[in-house]
TORKOL-4160 file (C-alpha; in steps of 0.2 Angstrom, whole numbers, padded with zeros to 4 digits, m for minus):
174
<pt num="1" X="0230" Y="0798" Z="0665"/>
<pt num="2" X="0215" Y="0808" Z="0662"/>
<pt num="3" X="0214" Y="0814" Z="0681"/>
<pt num="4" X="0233" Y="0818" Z="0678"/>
<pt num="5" X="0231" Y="0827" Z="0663"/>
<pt num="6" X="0216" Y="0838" Z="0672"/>
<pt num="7" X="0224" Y="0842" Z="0687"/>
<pt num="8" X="0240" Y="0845" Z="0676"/>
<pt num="9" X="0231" Y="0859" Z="0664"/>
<pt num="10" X="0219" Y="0867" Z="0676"/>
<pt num="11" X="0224" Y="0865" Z="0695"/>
<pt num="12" X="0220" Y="0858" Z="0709"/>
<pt num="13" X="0202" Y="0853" Z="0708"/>
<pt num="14" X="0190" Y="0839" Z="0718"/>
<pt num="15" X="0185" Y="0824" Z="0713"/>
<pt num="16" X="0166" Y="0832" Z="0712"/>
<pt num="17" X="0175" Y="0843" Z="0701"/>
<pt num="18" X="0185" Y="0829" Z="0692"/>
<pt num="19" X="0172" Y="0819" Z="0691"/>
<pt num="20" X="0161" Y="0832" Z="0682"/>
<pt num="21" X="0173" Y="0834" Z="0668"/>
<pt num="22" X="0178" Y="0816" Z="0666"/>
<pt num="23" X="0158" Y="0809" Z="0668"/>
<pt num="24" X="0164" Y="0798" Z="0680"/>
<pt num="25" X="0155" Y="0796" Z="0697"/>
<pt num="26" X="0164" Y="0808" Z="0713"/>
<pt num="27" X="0167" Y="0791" Z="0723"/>
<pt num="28" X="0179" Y="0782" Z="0707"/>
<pt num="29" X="0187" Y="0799" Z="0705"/>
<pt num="30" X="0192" Y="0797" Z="0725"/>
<pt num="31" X="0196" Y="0780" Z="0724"/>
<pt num="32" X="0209" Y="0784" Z="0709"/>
<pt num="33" X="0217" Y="0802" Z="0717"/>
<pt num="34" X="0222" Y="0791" Z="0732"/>
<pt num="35" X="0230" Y="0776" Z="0722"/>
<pt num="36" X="0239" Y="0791" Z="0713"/>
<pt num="37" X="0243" Y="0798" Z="0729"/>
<pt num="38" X="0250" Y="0782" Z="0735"/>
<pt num="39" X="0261" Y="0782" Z="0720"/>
<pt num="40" X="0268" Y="0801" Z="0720"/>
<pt num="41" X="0257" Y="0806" Z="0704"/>
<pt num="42" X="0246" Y="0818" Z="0714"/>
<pt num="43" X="0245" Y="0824" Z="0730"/>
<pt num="44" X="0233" Y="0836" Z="0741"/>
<pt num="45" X="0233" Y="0853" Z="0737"/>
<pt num="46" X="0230" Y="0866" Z="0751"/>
<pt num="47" X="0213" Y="0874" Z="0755"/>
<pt num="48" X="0200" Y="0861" Z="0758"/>
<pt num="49" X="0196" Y="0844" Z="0771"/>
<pt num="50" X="0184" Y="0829" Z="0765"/>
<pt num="51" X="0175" Y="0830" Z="0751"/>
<pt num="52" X="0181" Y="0847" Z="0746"/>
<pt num="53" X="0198" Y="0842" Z="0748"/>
<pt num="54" X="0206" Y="0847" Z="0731"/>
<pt num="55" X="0221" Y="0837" Z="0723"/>
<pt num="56" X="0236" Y="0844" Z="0713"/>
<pt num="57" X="0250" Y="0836" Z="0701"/>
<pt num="58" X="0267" Y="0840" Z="0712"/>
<pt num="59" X="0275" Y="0844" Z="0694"/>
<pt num="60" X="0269" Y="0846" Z="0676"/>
<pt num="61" X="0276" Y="0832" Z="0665"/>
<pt num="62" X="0282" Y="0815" Z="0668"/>
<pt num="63" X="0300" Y="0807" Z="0665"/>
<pt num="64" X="0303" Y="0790" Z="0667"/>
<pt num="65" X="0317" Y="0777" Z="0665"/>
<pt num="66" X="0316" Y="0761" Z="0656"/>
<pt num="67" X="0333" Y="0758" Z="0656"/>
<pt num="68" X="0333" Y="0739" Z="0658"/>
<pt num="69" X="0348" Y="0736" Z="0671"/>
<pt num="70" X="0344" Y="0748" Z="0683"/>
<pt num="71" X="0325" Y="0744" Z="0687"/>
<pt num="72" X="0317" Y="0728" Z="0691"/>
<pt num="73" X="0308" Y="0718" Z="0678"/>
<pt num="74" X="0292" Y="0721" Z="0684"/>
<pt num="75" X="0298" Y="0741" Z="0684"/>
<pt num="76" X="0303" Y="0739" Z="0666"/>
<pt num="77" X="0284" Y="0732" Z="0663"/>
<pt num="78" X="0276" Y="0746" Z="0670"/>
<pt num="79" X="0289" Y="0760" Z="0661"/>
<pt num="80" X="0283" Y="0750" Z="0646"/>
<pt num="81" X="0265" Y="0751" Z="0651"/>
<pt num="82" X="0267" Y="0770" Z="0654"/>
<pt num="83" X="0274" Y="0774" Z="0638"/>
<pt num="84" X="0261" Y="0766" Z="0630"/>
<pt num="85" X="0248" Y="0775" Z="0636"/>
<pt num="86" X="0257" Y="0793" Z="0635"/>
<pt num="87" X="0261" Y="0790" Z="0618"/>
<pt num="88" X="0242" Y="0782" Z="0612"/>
<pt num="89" X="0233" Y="0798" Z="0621"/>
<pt num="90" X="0246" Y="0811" Z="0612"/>
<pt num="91" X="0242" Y="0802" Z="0593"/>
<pt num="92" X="0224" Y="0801" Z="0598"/>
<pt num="93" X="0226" Y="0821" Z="0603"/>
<pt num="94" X="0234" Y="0822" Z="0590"/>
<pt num="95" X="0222" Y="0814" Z="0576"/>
<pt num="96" X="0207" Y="0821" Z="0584"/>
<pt num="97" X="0215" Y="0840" Z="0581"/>
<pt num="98" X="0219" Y="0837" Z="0563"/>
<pt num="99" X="0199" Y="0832" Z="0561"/>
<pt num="100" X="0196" Y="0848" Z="0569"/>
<pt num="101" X="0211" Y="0861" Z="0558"/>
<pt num="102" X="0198" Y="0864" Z="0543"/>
<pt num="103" X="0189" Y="0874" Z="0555"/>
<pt num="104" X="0203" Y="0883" Z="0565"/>
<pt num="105" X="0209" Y="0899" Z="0558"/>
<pt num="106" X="0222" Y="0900" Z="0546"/>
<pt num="107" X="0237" Y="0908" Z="0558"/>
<pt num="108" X="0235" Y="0892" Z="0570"/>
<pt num="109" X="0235" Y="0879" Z="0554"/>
<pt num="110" X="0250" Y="0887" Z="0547"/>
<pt num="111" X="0257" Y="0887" Z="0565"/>
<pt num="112" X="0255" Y="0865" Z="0566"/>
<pt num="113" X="0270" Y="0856" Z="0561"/>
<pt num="114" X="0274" Y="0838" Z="0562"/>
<pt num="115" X="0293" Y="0832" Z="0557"/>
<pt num="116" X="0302" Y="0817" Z="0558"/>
<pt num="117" X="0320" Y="0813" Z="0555"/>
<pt num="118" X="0333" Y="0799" Z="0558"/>
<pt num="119" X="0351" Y="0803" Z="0562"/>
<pt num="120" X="0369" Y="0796" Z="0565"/>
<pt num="121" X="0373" Y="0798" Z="0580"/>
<pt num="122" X="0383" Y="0797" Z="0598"/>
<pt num="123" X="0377" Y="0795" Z="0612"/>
<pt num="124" X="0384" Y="0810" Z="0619"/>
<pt num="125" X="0374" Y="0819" Z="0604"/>
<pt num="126" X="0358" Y="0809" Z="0608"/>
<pt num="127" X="0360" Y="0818" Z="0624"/>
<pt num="128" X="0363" Y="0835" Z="0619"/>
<pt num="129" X="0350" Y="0835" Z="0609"/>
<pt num="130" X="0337" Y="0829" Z="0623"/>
<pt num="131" X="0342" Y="0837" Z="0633"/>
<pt num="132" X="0340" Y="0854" Z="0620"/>
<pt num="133" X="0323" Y="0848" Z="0615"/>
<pt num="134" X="0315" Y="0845" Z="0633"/>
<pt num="135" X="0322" Y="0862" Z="0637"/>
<pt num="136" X="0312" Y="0871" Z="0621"/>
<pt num="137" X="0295" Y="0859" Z="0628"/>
<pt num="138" X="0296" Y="0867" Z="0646"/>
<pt num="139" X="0301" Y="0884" Z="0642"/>
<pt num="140" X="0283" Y="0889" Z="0645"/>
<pt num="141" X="0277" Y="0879" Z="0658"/>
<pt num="142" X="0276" Y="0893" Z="0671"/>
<pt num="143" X="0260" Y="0899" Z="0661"/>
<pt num="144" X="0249" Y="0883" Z="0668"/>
<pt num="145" X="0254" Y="0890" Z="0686"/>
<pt num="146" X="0251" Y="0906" Z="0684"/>
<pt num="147" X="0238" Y="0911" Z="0669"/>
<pt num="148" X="0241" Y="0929" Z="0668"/>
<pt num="149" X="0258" Y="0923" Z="0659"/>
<pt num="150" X="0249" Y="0917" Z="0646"/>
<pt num="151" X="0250" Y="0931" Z="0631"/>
<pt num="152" X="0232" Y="0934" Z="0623"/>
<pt num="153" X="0227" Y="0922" Z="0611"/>
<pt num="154" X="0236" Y="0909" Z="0620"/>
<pt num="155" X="0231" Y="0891" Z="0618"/>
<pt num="156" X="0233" Y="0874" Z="0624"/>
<pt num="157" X="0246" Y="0866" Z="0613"/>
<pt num="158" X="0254" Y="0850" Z="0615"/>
<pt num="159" X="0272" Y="0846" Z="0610"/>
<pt num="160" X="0277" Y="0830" Z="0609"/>
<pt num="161" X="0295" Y="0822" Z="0606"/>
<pt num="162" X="0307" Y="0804" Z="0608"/>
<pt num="163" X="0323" Y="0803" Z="0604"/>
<pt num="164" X="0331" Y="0785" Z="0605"/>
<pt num="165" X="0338" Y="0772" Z="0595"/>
<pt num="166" X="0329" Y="0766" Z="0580"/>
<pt num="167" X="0332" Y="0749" Z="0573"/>
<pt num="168" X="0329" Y="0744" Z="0554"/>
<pt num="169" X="0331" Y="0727" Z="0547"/>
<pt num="170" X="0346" Y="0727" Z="0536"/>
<pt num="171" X="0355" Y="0743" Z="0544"/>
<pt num="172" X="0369" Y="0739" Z="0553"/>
<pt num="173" X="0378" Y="0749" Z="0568"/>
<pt num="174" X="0391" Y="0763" Z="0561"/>
């Protein structure tokens, strides 16, 4: 996931270059962008051969299914296992930037919100609003592809949401 998330906010890089910011070693970086490759997360980016071959992420984001009838269960276990991590790295993100807010000037830590909310709803509505929502979360994603998009005093933010069904003991379907 870290190779993933570096590729994803700054290019195409080597695994010298990976490896550099992630203090692994060059070789375990290699190994790891092939088994990606294998798998559709990255692929080669244009502009070098061998060593100085750079890799890219072929799109910003990830989406996956866990719906459990349409996949295999051993599908369904690695949905599972994907969600996990995605959503332990974000809190972790997460946590580590409120330790750091105190010392972040006061236009970005009015800026930060968190907000969480339970609802009745359809499913069509449940829809719609997903659907609303991951259009708001990639409306700036052209800004990683092309940095001169980015207005001055840009910075990386992350923005993170789910929306599903919830269970509560005791609560009963409408």
């Amino acid at each position: 996931m870290a190779i993933i998330e570096q590729l994803g906010i700054n290019g195409p890089m080597t695994a010298t270059a990976l490896a550099e910011r992630l203090d692994e070693t060059p070789a375990n970086c290699s190994w790891h962008l092939r088994k990606l490759a294998s798998h559709g997360f990255v692929e080669e980016a244009e502009g070098g051969t061998g060593r100085q071959r750079p890799w890219q992420v072929p799109v910003l984001g990830f989406s996956w299914d866990e719906d459990p009838t349409s996949t295999t269960a051993e599908a369904r276990q690695a949905a599972r296992a994907m969600s996990d991590v995605v959503l332990e790295r974000a809190t972790n993100r997460m946590r580590e930037a409120e330790e750091r807010m105190g010392d972040e000037p006061e236009e970005w830590r009015d800026a930060q919100d968190r907000s969480q909310t339970l609802a009745w709803l359809t499913a069509d509505e449940l829809r719609e609003i997903n659907l609303a929502i991951r259009e708001l979360l990639t409306a700036h994603v052209d800004r990683f592809a092309d940095p001169g998009k980015r207005p001055e005093g840009a910075r990386l933010c992350e923005l993170v949401a789910w929306g599903g069904l919830t269970y509560f003991p005791g609560v009963d379907e409408a």
